[in-house]
C-alpha positions in Angstrom: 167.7 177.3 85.6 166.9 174.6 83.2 168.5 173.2 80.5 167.1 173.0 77.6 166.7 169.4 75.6 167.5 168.9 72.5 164.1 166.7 70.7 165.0 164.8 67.5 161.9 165.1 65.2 160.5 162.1 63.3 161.7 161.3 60.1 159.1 161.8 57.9 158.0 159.0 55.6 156.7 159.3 52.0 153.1 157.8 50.9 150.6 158.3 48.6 150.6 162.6 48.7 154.0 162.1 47.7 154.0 159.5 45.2 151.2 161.4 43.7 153.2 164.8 42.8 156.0 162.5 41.6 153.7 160.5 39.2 152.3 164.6 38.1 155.6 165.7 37.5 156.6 162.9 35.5 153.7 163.6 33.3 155.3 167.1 32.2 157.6 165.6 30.0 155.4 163.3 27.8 153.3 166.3 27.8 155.2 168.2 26.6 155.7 166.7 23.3 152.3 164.6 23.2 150.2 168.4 23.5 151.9 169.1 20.0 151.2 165.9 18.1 148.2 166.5 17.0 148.9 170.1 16.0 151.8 168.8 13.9 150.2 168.8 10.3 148.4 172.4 11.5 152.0 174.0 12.7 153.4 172.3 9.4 150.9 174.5 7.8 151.3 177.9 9.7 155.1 177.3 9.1 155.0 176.8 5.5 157.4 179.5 4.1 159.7 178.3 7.0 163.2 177.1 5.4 163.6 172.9 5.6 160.3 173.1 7.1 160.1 169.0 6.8 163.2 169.3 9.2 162.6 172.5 11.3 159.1 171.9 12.3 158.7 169.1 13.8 161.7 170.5 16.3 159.1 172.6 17.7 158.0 169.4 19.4 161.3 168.2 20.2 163.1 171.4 20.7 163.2 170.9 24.7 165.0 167.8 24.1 168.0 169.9 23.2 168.1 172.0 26.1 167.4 168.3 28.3 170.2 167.0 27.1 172.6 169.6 27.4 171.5 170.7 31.1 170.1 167.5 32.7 173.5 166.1 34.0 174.4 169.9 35.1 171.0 169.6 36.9 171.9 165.7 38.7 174.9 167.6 40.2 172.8 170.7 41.3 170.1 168.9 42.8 172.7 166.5 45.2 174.4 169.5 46.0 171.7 172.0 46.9 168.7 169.3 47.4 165.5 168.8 45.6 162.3 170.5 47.0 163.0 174.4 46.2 164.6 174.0 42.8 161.7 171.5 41.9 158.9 174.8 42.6 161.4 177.3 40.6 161.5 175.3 37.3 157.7 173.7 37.4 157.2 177.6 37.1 159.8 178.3 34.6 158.1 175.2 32.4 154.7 176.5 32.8 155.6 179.8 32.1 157.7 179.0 28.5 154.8 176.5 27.8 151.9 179.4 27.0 154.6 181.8 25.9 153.9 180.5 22.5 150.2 181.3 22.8 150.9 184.6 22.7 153.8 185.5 20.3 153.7 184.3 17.0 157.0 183.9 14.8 158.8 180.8 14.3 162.2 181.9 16.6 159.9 182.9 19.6 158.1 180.1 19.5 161.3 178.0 19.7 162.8 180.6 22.2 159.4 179.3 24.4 160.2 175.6 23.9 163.7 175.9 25.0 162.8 177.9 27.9 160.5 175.0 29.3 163.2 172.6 28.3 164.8 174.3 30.6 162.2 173.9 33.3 161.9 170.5 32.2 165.3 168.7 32.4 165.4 169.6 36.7 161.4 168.5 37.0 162.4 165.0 35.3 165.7 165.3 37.1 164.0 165.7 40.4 161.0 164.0 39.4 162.8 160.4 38.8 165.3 161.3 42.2 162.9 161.7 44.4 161.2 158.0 43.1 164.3 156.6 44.6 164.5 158.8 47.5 161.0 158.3 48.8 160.8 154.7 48.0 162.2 151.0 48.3 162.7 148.8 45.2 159.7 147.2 45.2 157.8 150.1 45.7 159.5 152.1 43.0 158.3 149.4 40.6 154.8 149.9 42.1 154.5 153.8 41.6 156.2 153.1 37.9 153.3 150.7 36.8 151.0 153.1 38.7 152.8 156.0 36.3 152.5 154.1 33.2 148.6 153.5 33.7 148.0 157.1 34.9 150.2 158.5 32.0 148.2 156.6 29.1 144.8 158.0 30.9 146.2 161.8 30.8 148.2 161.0 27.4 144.6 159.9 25.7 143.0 162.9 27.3 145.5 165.5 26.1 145.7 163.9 22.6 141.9 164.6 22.5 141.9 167.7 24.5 145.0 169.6 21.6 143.1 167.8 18.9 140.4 170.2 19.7 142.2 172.8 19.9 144.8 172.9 17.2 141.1 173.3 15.3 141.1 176.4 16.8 144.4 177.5 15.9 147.9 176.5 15.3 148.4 178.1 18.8 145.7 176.9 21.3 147.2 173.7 22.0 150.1 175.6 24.0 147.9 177.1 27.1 147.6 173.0 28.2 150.9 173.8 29.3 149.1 175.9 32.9 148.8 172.8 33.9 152.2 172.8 35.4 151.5 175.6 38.1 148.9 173.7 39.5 151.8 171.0 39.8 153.8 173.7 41.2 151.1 173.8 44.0 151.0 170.5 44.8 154.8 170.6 44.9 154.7 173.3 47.6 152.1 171.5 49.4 153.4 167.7 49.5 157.0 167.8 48.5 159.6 167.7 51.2 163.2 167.2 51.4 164.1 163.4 52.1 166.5 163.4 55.1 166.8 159.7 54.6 166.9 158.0 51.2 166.2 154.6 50.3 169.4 152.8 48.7 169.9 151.1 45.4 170.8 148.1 45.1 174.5 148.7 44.0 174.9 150.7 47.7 176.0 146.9 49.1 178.7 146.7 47.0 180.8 150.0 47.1 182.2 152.3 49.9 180.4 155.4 50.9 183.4 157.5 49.6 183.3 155.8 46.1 183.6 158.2 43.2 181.2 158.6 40.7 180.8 155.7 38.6 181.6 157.0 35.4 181.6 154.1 33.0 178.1 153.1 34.7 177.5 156.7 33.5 178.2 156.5 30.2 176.9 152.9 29.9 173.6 154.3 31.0 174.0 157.3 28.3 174.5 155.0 25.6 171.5 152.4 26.0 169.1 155.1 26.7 169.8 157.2 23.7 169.3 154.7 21.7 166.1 153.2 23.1 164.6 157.0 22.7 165.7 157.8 19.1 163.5 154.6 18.4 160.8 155.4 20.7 159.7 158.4 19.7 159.5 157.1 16.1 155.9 156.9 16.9 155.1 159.5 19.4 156.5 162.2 17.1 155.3 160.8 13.4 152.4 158.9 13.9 149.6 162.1 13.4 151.6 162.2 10.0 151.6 159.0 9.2 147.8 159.1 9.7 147.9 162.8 7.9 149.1 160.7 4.9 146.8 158.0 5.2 143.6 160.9 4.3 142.9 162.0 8.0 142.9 165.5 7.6 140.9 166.4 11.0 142.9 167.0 13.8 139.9 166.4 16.3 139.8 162.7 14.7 144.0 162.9 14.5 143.9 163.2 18.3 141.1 160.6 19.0 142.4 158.2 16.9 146.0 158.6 18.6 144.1 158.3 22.0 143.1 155.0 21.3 146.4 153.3 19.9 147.5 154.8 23.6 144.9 152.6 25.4 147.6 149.8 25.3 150.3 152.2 27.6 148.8 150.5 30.6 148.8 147.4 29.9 152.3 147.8 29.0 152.8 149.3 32.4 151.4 145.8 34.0 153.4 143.7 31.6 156.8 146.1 32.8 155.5 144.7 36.5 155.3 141.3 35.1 158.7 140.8 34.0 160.5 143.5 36.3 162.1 141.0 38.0 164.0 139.1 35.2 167.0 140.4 33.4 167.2 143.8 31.8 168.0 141.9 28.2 164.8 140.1 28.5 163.0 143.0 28.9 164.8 144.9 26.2 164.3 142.1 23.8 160.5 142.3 24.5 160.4 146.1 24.1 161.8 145.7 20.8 159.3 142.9 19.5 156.4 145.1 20.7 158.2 147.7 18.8 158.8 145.7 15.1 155.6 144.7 14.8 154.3 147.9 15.3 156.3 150.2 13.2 156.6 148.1 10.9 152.6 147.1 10.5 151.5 150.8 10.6 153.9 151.1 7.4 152.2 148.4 5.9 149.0 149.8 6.9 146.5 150.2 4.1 143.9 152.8 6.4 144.2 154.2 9.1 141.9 152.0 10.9 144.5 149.2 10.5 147.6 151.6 11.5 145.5 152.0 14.7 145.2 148.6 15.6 149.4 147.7 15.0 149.7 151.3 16.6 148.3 149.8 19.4 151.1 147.1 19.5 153.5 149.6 19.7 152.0 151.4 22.5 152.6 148.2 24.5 156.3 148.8 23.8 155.8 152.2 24.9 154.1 151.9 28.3 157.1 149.5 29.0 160.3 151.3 27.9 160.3 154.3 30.0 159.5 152.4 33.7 161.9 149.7 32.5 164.8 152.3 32.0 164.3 154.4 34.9 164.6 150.8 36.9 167.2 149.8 35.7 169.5 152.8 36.1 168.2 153.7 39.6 169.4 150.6 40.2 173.0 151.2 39.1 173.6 154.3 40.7 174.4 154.5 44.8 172.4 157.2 46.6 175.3 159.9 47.4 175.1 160.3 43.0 171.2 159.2 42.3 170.5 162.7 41.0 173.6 163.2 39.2 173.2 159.4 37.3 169.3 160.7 36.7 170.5 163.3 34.7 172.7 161.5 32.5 169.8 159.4 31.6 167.4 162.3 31.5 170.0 163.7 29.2 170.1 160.4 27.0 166.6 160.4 26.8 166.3 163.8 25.5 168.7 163.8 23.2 167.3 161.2 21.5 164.2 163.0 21.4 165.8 166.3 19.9 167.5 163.7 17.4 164.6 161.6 16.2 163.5 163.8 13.0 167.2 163.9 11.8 166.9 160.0 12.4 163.5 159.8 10.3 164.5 162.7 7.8 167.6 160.9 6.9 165.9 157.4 6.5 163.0 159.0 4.9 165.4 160.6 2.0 166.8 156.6 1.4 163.2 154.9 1.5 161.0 157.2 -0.3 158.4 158.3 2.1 157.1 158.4 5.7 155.5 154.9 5.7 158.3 152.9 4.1 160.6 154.6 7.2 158.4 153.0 9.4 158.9 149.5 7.9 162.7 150.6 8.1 162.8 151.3 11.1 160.4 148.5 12.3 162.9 145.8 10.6 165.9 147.4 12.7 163.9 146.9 15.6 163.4 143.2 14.8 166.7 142.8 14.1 168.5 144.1 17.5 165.3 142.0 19.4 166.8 138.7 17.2 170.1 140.2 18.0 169.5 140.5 21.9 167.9 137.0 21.9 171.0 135.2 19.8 174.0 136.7 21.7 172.3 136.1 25.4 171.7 132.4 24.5 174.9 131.9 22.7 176.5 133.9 26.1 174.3 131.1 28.3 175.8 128.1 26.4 179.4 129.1 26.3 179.2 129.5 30.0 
């Protein structure tokens, strides 16, 4: 009688099917706040008799920040523990599924109830989405896929401004069904996604044990810097179809076109992230920043909307860096045993700052007057932490 012989497969390797699906899924998350901006002034509108509208509103976009950052670092421990193929097809579903929900129930609460439900979905898709980049992929190609990301996500992010432009002129509602788009991901997911049996390291693996706890202080470090990069960065992404509201563009079509072109220069922030991904994470901050006074505070200045557009554009350049830039730079602090967990306390950082964002403006806007002097306000504080960044890094150098 034989004996049977054991046969070790092949490990299988990650390429472009893979990178692909990652790249879609982390497209879910600008989508779901970018599919709403042009329906902003129209869901303003519908929502009128809606106590502290000025306040409440706008949370429809943000809303699944909440739930993002409350769950995402929940989700990081999940997804080490049970892996990250299966709960990745349950929750593109469960986004998908509280995306449209607001297409067909009307009602301020159930259309928040829907948002929160594909927060839900969202904070383990970007989780997953971001842990699988370093899974899948070395260093230098994670940096790859990123710029890859950022110039695919400015394409898709000009398309969908366009696409809910035209159809918050339908109705306040329309712009929600853009959400199906998620169970097509879902398919994809089911398709191409499998579990990594080996993961690439990061770059911090060298230097600590394979039994070292979780790196708390990293953790919170992490928390900290991202929360405040995204209260600033979605300055623009949630406001801007206002600020151009206030400037006489009344027609969403045109809000949405308009947007799409200031997000033309995502890409090219994208390459300039490659450019400069291999100096320090300062240097890079300190640039984000720049990109980030001028623009805010040139689209407050703005006297049309044609001029807003082109110092809007500046911005974007800030934009298309800041997100590849972050992810980086904390996949690059946390060792592989904790990636997902780490991932979702940036996810959660990032999220939070998006939920917090129209506090942020609401309260500058009751000290400067108006929408367009807050984005001079805010613009100057960006230009003061770049000067800021700059100064203490060169004064570090020369006491050194």
């Amino acid at each position: 009688m034989k004996q049977s012989q054991s046969v070790t497969l092949p490990t299988r390797k990650a390429g472009f099917w893979q990178a692909l699906v990652v790249i879609l899924l982390n497209q879910l998350p600008m989508m779901a706040i970018v599919a709403l901006m042009p329906a902003l002034p129209t869901l303003m509108e519908h929502f009128k008799d809606v106590e502290n509208k000025d306040l409440l509103v706008p949370m429809i976009l943000t809303a699944p920040g909440l739930c993002i950052a409350i769950i995402a670092p929940f989700a990081g421990v999940l997804v080490d523990k049970f892996g990250r193929r299966n709960l990745l097809i349950w929750f593109t579903t469960l986004y998908g599924l509280g995306g449209i929900l607001p297409y067909f129930l009307d009602g301020f609460n159930t259309v928040i109830t829907g948002r929160l439900l594909l927060g839900v979905g969202e904070a383990f898709v970007l989780v997953i989405g971001n842990t699988l980049l370093g899974d899948y992929f070395a260093p230098k190609d994670r940096t790859k896929w990123l710029m890859i990301q950022g110039f695919f996500g400015s394409i898709a992010a000009a398309l969908l401004l366009s696409l809910s432009g035209y159809l918050a002129n339908l109705g306040w509602n329309y712009p929600f069904l853009v959400y199906a788009i998620s169970f097509i991901i879902t398919a994809l997911s089911v398709i191409f996604i499998f579990e990594p049996q080996e993961k690439f390291s990061s770059e911090i693996d060298n230097e600590l044990p394979l039994d070292a706890e979780f790196p708390t202080k990293t953790a919170i470090f992490v928390f900290i810097v991202t929360l405040f990069f995204a209260i600033l960065y979605f300055v623009y992404t949630i406001h801007f179809s206002r600020a151009l509201d206030s400037m006489g563009i009344k027609d969403k079509i045109q809000l949405g076109n308009m947007s799409a072109i200031a997000s033309t220069a995502v890409p090219l922030g994208a390459l300039i992230f490659k450019l400069v991904s291999k100096r320090p994470f300062w240097q890079q901050m300190a640039l984000i920043f720049f990109f980030f006074a001028i623009g805010l505070t040139g689209i407050g200045l703005a006297k049309d909307a044609n001029s807003a557009i082109i110092v809007g554009w500046i911005q974007q350049l800030g934009c298309g860096m800041t997100i590849p830039v972050l992810v980086a730079w904390a996949l690059s602090l946390f060792p592989v045993q904790y990636r997902g967990r780490g991932m979702g306390f940036w996810t959660s950082a990032f999220f939070l700052g998006q939920f917090l964002n129209p506090v942020f403006v609401s309260g500058i806007t009751k000290f400067s007057g108006g929408l367009l002097p807050t984005f001079v306000t805010v613009g100057v504080i960006c230009g003061v932490i770049c000067v800021v960044i700059i100064g203490y890094n060169f004064s570090s150098k020369k006491s050194a």
